[in-house]
C-alpha positions as CSV (number, residue, x, y, z in Angstrom):
1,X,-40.2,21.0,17.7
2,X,-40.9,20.0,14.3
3,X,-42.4,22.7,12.2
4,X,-41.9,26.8,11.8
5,X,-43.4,29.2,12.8
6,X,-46.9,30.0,10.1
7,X,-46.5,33.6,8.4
8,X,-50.1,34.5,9.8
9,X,-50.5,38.3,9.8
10,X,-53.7,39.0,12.0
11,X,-53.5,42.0,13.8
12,X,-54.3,41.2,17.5
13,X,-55.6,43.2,20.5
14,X,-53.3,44.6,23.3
15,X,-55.2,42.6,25.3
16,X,-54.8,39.3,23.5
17,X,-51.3,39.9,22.9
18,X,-50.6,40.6,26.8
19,X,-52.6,37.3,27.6
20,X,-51.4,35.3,25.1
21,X,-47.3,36.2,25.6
22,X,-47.5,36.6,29.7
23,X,-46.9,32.7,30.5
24,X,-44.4,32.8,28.2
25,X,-42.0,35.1,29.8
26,X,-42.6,37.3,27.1
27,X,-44.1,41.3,27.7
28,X,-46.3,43.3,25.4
29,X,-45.1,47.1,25.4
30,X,-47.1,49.4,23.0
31,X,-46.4,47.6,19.4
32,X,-43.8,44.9,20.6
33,X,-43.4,42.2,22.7
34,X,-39.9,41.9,24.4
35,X,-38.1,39.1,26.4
36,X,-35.0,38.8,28.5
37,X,-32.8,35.3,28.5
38,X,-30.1,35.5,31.5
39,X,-26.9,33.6,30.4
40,X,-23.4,33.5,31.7
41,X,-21.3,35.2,29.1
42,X,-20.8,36.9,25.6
43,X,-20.6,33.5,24.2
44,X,-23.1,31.9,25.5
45,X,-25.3,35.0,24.5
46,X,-24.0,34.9,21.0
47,X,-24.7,31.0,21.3
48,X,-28.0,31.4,22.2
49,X,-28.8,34.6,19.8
50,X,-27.6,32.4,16.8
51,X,-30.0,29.4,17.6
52,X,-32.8,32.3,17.9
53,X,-31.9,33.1,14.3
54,X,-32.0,30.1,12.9
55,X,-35.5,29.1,14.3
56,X,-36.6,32.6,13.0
57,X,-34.9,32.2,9.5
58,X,-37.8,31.5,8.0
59,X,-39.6,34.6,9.6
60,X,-38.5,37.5,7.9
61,X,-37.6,40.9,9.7
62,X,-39.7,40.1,13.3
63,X,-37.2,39.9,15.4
64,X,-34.3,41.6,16.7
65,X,-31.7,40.9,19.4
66,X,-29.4,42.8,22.1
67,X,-26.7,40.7,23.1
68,X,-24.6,41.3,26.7
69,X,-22.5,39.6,29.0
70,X,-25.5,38.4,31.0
71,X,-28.5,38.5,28.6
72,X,-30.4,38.2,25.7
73,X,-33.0,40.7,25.1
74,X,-35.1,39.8,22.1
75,X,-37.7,41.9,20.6
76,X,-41.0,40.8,18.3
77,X,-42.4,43.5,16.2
78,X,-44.1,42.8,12.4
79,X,-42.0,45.6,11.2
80,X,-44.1,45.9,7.8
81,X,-47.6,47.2,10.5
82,X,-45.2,48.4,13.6
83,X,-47.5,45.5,15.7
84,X,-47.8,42.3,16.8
85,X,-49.5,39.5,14.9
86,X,-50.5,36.1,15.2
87,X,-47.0,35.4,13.7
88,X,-45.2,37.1,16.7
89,X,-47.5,35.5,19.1
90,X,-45.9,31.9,17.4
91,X,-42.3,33.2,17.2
92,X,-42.6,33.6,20.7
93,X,-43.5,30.7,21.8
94,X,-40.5,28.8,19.7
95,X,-38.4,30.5,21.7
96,X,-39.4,29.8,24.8
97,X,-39.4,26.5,24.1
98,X,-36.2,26.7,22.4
99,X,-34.7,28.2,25.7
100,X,-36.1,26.0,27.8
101,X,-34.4,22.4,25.7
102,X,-31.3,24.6,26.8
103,X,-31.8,24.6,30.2
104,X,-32.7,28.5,30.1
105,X,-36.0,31.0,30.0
106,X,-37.7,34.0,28.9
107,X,-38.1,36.4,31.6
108,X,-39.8,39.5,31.4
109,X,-38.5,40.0,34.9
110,X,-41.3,41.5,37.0
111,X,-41.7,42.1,40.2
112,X,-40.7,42.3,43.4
113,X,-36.5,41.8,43.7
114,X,-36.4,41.8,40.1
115,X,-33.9,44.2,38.5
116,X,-35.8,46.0,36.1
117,X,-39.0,45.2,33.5
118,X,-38.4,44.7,29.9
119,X,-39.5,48.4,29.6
120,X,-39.6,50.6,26.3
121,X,-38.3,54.3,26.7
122,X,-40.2,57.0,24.1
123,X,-39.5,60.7,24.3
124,X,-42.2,63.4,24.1
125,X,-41.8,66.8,23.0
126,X,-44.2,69.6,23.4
127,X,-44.3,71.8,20.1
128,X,-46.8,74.6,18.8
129,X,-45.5,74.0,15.2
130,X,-45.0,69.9,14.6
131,X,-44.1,69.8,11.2
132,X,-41.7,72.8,12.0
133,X,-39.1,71.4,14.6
134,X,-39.7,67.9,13.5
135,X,-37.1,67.9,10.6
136,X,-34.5,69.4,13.4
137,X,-34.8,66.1,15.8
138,X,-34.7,64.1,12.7
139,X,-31.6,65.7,11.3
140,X,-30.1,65.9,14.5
141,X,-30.6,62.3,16.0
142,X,-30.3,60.5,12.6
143,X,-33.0,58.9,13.1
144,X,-36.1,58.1,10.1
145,X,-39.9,58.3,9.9
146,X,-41.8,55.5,11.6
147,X,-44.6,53.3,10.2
148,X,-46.9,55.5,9.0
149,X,-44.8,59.1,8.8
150,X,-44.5,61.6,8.0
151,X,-47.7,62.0,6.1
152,X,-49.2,62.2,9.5
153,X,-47.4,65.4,11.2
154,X,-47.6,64.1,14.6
155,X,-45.8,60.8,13.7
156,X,-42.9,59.7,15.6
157,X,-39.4,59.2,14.8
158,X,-37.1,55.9,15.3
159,X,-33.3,54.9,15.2
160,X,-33.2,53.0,12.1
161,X,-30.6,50.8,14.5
162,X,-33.1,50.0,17.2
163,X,-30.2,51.6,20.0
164,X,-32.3,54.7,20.8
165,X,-35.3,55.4,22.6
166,X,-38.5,57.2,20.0
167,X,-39.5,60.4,19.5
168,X,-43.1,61.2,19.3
169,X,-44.9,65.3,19.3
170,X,-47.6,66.0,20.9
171,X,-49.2,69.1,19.8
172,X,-49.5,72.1,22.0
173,X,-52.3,74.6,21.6
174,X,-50.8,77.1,23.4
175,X,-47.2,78.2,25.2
176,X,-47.0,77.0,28.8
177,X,-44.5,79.0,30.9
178,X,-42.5,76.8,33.5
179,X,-43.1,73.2,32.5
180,X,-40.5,71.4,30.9
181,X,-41.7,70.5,27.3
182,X,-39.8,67.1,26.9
183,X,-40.3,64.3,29.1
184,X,-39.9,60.6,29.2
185,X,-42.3,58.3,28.4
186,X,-41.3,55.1,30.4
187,X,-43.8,51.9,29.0
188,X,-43.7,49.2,31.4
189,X,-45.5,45.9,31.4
190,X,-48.6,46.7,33.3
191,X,-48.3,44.2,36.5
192,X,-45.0,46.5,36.8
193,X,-46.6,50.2,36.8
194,X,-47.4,50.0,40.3
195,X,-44.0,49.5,42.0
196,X,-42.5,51.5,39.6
197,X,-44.9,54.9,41.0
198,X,-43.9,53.9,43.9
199,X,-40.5,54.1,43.9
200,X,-40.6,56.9,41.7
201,X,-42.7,58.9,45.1
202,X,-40.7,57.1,47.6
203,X,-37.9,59.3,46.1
204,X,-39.2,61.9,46.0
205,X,-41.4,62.4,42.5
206,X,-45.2,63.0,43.2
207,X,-48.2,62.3,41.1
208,X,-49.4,65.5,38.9
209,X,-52.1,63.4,37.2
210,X,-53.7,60.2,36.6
211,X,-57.0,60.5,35.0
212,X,-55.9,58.9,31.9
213,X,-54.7,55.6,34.2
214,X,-53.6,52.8,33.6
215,X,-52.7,54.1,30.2
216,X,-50.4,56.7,32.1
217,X,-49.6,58.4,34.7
218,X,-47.6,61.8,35.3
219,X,-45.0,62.0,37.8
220,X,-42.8,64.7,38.6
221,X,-39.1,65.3,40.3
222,X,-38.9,67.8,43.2
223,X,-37.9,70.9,40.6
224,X,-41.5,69.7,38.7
225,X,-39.4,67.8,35.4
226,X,-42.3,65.5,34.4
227,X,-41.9,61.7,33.2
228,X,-44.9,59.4,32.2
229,X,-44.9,55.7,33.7
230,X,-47.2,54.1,30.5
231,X,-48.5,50.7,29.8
232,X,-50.7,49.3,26.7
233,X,-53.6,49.2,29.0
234,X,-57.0,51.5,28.3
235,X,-56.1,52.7,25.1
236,X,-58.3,51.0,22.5
């Protein structure tokens, strides 16, 4: 490796950012792309998390880390857009390599025996009056505005920590009796969607609609509690 990473800022497509990061063990989810390195304790996840650092000293505020016992899980977001640039694109394949010299690798770990996708988990809430109940969720989670709020009165709401799964409204236009009004949104890479309905059925959920697939689909448990299954796809 010889140079760092360029501070290019293109916006890219969904699409070009899920073809260019795929083959490098890297996922895009809505906004980010996100990576899992498997290691064999704290330390050597602290190790590793500190080399990532210094290769991505020069980038500014891109990247973010969750260290465990037996993994790295590294995130790539331009925080100043709330996307991914060319810069991510970059970053992300430094570290890959990086991981590789050390004997390790990025995994997005999909597919078939794998434990779980480097997913992104978003709550929806249902609400007649946005602007109204917004300031309750914020107050009440601590959480702040995202990119872009709240001068839009649909936008979401983070945890400024990046512990905590979003909070986005979607607007209502009228009451609806007997339907839950907050679900999960559960974003998975989209070569993952698949199983993931399917084991979601094959316990018992079943599909209450699809027409906006492969952006989402809604699933529901046996008492009718609804959860999306998303993925970047179909929503340009």
């Amino acid at each position: 490796m010889t140079d760092q990473p360029s501070a290019t800022g293109q916006k890219l497509s969904r699409q070009e950012i899920s073809d260019r990061v795929t083959g490098l063990g890297w996922r895009y989810n809505l906004g980010l792309i996100r990576t899992s390195i498997k290691v064999g304790s704290i330390a050597q996840a602290a190790d590793v998390a500190q080399a990532v650092t210094a290769l991505a000293a020069q980038d500014g505020d891109s990247l973010s880390a969750d260290l465990r016992p037996d993994r790295v899980i590294l995130t790539l977001q331009s925080r100043a857009g709330a996307w991914v640039t060319e810069h991510e694109i970059e970053l992300a394949g430094w570290i890959s390599a990086l991981a590789g010299d050390r004997g390790l690798a990025t995994e997005a770990e999909v597919g078939s025996g794998a434990p779980r996708s480097v997913q992104v988990l978003e709550i929806g809430i249902d609400a007649l009056d946005i602007p109204a109940i917004r300031p309750f969720w914020q107050a009440v989670l601590g959480y702040a505005d995202e990119p872009g709020g709240p001068a839009d009165p649909g936008a979401g709401l983070v945890d400024p920590f990046g512990q905590g799964p979003s909070v986005w409204f979607q607007q209502m236009d009228a009451p609806r009796p007997q339907r839950n009004r907050i679900h999960f949104d559960v974003v998975v890479p989209h070569d993952e969607a698949g199983r993931r309905i399917e084991a979601a059925l094959a316990a018992g959920g079943t599909l209450v609609y699809d027409a906006e697939a492969p952006a989402f689909w809604v699933l529901a448990d046996p008492e009718g509690n609804e959860a999306c299954v998303c993925t970047w796809q179909a929503r340009d």
